[in-house]
C-alpha positions as CSV (number, residue, x, y, z in Angstrom):
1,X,192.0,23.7,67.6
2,X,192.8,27.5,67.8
3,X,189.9,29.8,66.9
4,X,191.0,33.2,64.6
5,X,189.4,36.1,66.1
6,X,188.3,38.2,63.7
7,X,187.6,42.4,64.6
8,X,184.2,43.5,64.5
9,X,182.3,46.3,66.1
10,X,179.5,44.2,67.9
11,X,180.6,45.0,71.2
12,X,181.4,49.2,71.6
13,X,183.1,48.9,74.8
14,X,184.0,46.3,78.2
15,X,183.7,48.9,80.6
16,X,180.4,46.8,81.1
17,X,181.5,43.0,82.1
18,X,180.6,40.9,79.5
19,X,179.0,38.0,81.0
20,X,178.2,35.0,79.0
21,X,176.4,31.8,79.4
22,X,176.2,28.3,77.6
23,X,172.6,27.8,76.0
24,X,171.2,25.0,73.5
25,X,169.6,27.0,70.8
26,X,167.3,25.4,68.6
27,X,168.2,23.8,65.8
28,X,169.1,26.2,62.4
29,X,172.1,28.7,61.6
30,X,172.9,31.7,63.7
31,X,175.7,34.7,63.0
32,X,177.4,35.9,65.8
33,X,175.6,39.3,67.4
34,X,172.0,37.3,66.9
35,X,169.9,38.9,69.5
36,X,168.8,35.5,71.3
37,X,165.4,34.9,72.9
38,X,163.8,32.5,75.8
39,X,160.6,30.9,75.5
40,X,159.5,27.8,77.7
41,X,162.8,26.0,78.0
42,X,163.7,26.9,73.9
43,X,166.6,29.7,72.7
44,X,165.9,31.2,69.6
45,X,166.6,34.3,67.3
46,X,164.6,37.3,68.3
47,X,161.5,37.5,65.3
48,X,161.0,33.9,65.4
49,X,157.4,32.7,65.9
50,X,156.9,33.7,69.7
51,X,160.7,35.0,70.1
52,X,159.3,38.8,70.5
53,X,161.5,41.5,71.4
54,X,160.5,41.4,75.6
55,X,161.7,37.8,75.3
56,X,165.3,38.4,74.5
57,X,167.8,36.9,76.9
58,X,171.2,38.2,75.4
59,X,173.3,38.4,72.2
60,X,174.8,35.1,70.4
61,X,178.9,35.5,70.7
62,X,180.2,33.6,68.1
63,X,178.6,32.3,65.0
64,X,177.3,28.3,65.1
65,X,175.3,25.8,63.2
66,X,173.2,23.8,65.6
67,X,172.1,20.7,64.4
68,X,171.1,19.0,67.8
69,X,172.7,19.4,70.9
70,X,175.6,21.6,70.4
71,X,176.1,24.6,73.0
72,X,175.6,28.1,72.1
73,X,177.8,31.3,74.1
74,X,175.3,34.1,74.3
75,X,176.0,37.7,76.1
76,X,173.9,38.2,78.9
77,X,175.4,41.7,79.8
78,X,177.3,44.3,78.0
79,X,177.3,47.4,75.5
80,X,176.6,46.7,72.1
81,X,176.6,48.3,68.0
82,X,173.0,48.2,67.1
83,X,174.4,48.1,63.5
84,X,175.9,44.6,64.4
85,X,172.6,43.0,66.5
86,X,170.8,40.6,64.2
87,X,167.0,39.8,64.1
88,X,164.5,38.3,62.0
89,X,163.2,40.2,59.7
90,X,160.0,42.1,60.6
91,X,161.2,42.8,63.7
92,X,163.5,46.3,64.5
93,X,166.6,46.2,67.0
94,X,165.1,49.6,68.0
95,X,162.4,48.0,69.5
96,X,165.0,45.8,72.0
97,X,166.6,48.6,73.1
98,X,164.4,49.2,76.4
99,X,164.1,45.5,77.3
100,X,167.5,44.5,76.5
101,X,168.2,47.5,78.7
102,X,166.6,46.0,81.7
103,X,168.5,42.8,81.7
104,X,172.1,44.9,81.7
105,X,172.5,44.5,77.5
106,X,172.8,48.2,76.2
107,X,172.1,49.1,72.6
108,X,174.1,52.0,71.0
């Protein structure tokens, strides 16, 4: 199966390595650019229940439908379009800026 890659402007630049890691997100529907939280052993969109902003843990690469135990590509580093970072509503990318910014994930 080839995957289409399709342009966006999530990521702004790769002067930053982007490094990525496999996670098991809980189960539901995510859109790629999902800012992706950890909470005892469970991934999950930033704005979810206990998923608060000094929980998140990088941004989802690719969009995916997890119905059990499908594997999830999430960013753990790199410089990214705060126009294109998705969170639950109620919660402001804004307010990930400064503890994405400690993990290596920079929001423009």
């Amino acid at each position: 199966m080839v995957k289409e890659i399709k342009p966006d402007n999530l990521i702004i630049s790769t002067n930053v390595n982007l490094v990525k890691k496999g996670v098991k997100l809980a189960p539901g529907t995510y859109k790629r650019g999902s800012a992706i939280g950890f909470v005892t052993d469970t991934y999950n969109l930033i704005g979810e229940s206990t998923f608060t902003v000094d929980k998140i843990e990088g941004i989802l690469a690719e969009d995916i439908i997890v119905t059990s135990d499908e594997m999830a590509i999430i960013y753990l580093t790199g410089q990214f379009n705060a126009d294109s970072i998705i969170v639950k509503g109620g919660t402001q990318v804004k307010d990930l800026i400064a503890p994405a910014r400690k993990l290596g994930i920079f929001i423009f």
